[in-house]
N, C-alpha and C positions, 0 to 999 in steps of 0.2 A: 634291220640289223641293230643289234643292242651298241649301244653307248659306251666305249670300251677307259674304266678308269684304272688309272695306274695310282694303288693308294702308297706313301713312303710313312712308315710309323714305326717308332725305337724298336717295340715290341708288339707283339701277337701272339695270339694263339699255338702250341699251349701255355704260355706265358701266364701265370696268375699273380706275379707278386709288382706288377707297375701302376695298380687303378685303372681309373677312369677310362682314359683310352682306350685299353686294351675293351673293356665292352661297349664302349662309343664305336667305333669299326665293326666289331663283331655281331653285334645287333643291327647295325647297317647293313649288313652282308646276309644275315638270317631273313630279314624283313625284305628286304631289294634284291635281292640277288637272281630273281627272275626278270629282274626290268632289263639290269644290270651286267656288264661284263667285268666284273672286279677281277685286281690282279693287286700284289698285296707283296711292297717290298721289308723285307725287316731282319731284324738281330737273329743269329742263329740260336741265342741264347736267353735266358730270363735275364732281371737284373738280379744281381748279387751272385750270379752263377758266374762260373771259370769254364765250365764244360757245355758244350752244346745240347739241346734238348734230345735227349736219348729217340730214336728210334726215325730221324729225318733226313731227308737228304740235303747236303749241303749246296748251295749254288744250281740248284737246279728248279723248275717250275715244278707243283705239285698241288694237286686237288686238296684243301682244307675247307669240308663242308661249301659251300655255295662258290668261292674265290679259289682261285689259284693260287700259289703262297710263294715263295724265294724267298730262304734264310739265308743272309748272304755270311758268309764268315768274315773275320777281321778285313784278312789280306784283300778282299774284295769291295772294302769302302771307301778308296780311294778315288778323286773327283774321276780319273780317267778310265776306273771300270765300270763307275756309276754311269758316265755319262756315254759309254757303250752298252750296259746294258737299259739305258731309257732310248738309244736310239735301236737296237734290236727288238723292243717289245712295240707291237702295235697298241698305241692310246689315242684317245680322242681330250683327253683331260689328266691333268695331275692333279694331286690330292695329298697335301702335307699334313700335317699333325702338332705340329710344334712352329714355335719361332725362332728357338733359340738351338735346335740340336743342327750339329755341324753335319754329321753323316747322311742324315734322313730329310733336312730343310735346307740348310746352305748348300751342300755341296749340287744336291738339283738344280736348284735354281740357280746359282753359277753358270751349271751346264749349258742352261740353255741362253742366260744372257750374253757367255760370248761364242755361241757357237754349235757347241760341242755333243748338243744333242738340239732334236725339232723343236719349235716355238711350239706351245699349244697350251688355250688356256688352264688357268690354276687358280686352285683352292688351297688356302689355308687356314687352316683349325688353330688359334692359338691354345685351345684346353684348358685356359683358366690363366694361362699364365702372366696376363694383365691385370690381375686382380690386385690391389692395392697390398692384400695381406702374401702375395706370391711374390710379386718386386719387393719386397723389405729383405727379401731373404739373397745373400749376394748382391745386394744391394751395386755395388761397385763394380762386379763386373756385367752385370743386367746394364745399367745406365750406361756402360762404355760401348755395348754393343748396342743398341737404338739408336746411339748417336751416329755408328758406323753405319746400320743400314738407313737412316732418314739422309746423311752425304752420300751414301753409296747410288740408292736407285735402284735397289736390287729387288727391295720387294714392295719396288712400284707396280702398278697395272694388275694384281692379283685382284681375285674376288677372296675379301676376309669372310670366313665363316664363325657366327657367335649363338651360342647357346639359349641362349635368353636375353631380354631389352638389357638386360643389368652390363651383361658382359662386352653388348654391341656398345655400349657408354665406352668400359674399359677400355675398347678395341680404337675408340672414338677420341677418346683422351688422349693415351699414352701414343698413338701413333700420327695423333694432328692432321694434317694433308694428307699424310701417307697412306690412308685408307678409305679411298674413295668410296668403294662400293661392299658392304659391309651386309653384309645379308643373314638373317634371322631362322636358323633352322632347328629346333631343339633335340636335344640328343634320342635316339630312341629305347625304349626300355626293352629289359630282356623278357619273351614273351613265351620264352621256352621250355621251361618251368614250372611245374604247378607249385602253389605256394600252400604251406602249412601253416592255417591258423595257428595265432597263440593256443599254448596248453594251459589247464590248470588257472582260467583268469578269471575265475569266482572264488577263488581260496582267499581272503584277506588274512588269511593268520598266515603265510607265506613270506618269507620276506622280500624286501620290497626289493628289485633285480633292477641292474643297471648294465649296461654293456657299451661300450666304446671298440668298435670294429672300422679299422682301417689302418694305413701308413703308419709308421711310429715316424712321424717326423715334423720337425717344427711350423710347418703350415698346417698339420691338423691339430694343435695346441691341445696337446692328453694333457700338459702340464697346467694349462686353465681347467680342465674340464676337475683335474686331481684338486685341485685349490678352493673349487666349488664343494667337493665334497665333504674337504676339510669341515669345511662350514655349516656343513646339514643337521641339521639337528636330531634326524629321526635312521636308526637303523636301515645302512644299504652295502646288497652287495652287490660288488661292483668287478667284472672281467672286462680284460683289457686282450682283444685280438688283433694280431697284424706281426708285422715283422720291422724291428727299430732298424731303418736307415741309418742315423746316425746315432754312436755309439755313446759318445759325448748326451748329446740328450737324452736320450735314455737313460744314461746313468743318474742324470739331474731328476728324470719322472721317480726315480727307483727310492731315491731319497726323499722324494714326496709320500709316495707309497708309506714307506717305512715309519712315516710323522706323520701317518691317518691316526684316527680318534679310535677305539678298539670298537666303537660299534660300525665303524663302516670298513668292511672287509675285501681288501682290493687282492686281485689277483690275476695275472699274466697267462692265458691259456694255450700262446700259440699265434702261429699262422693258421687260419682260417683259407682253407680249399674253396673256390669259387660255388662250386657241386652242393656245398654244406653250408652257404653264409644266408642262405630261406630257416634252413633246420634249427643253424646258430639263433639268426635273431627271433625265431617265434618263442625261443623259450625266456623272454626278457618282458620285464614292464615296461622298461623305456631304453631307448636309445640317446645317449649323452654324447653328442656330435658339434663344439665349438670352433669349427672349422675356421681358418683366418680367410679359407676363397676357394672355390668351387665351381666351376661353371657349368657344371649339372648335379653331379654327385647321385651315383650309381646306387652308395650304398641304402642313400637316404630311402631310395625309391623301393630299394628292398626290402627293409625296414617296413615300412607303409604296406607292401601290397599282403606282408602277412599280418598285420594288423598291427604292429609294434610303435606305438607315439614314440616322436623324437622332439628332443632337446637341442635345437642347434642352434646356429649363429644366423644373422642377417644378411653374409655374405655369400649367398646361395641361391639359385632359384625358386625354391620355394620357400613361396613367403606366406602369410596372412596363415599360418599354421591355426592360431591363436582363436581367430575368427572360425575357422571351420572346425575348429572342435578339435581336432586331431593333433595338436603339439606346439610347439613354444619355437620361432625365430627370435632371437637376440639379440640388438648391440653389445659387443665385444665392449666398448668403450662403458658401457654402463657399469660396467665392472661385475662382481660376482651376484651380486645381490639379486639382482632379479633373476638369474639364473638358480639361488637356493627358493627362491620363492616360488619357483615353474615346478622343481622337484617335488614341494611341498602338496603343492598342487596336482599333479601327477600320481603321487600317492593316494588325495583323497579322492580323485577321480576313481582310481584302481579299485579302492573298496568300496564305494559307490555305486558305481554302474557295473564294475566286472566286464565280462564277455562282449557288453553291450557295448559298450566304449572301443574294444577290439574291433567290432563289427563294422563299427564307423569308420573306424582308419581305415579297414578293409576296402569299403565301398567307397571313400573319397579317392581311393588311390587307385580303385579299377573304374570309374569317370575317368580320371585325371590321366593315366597313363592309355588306355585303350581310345587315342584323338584320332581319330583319320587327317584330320587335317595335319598332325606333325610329320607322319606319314607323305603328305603329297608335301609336306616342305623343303624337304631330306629329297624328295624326287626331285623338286623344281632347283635346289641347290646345285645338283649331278648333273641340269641341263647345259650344254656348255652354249648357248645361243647368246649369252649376254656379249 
């Protein structure tokens, strides 16, 4: 008999405008989903939508691909139909996503510490949200609530789940005692896909392409990445995909935008459709990603397996970019400088080697992401025996 997990995550499938998550689950489900009895609680709606994803049913179980799925609507997030519908669904394990979401983390676990639904162990996924550059953000209400759950007790006894050694620190730090047993599984990549080499990457009279694909929002720092460019000396154009969260910042990126230098050509193309972000990044020389925190980052990975170098920050899984040829990690704190230096760099690579340089990303990224062993980590994480 499979192992029956009961996942609670803000968003899912068809969801494409929340990140990481939504393909950290989803690639769990693609990849396990024969081992596995997944059942998969979540928002009837994306973010930033009013209306529920056209064509679903509300409050009811339903086949999506490998998992069964419940979009629960508003009036249904309440602790007392939560904690009816986790004591109606057959589980062997629960399986959070967050630390800080009320409907999807707290309100579960409430349930069962007094009562309200069966004991049974738990996993939670903090998703990055420990990360030094994710706590700066709300700073004040972030620190009011840790304090409540390290006096509360509520999320004592879990198994934490962390993406990489970087984030088991974070998990390690910010939670002190409170997380005993902390376990190493790293996110799985989407294998679903065939990926499209870069085009056109022996042209050096081309100009030289940058793209920044993800969030608009103050943890992925566009407004560092726009400041670097300020600064470059050499002709770049540069698209900017995703969707601004906040309106406020954006308008702050907008007026950076507008104080570029006229050789480097910034320009705003959209929300980028999950289906299309292989298509989008093959057709770039680099990816310019100054992320403040990460605890995998989806995007980067698809960047890589079509051959696209990236320019990001230090605060990420992957590191030692530098050393394998294939891209540039950063301290933020360094400031811009060595960031214009990596572009510089970047460029002469590009008219360089061309194709050959492409090829390499290629191939460090299908080593890197094709591990069996992340594979049976991600298995032995779902095992509830601890």
């Amino acid at each position: 008999m499979k192992t029956r997990i009961l996942i609670f995550i803000a968003r899912y499938l068809p969801g494409s405008q929340s990140g990481g998550p939504v393909r950290s689950i989803a690639n769990l489900v693609d990849q396990l989903g024969q081992d596995f009895d997944f059942r998969i609680v979540t928002s009837d709606r994306d973010s930033f939508d009013t209306a529920p994803y056209p064509g679903i049913e509300l409050d009811r179980w339903q086949q999506v691909g490998n998992a069964r799925v419940r979009y629960v609507s508003p009036n249904q997030r309440s602790l007392r139909s939560l904690s009816q519908l986790i004591s109606e669904t057959p589980h062997d394990l629960i399986y959070l996503n967050s630390f800080f979401r009320p409907n999807f983390t707290l309100r579960p676990l409430l349930a069962q510490k007094i009562g309200l639904s069966p004991s049974r162990p738990c996993i939670i996924a903090p998703r990055g949200e420990f990360s030094e550059g994710a706590l700066q953000l709300k700073a004040w209400k972030k620190r009011s609530f840790l304090l409540f759950a390290r006096s509360s007790g509520l999320y004592s006894g879990l198994r934490w789940q962390a993406s990489s050694e970087f984030e088991e620190e974070d998990i390690r730090r910010v939670l002190s005692g409170t997380a005993q047993d902390v376990f190493v599984a790293r996110d799985l990549p989407d294998l679903s896909r065939p990926s499209k080499p870069r085009q056109n990457a022996d042209r050096t009279d081309a100009p030289f392409k940058v793209v920044f694909l993800s969030r608009i929002a103050r943890k992925k720092n566009l407004d560092f990445a726009l400041d670097v460019l300020r600064d470059c000396p050499f002709p770049v154009t540069f698209d900017i995909w995703g969707i601004p969260e906040d309106e406020a910042y954006w308008r702050s990126c907008e007026r950076r935008i507008a104080a570029l230098p006229s050789h480097i050509k910034a320009c705003y193309r959209g929300f980028a459709e999950h289906d299309n972000v292989s298509d989008i990044l093959s057709d770039y020389d680099l990816m310019l990603f100054p992320t403040r925190g990460e605890n995998y980052g989806h995007v980067i990975a698809e960047a890589l397996i079509v051959g696209t170098p990236v320019l990001i920050s230090d605060r990420t899984p992957w590191r030692q970019l530098a050393g394998d040829g294939v891209g540039w990690d950063l301290p933020l704190q360094s400031g811009k400088g060595l960031f214009v230096q990596a572009l510089e760099e970047a460029r002469r690579r590009r008219d360089l080697m061309g194709a050959a340089w492409n090829q390499k990303v290629r191939s460090y990224a299908i080593g890197r992401l094709n591990d069996a062993r992340v594979v049976e980590a991600n298995r032995q994480l779902l095992t509830p025996e601890w």
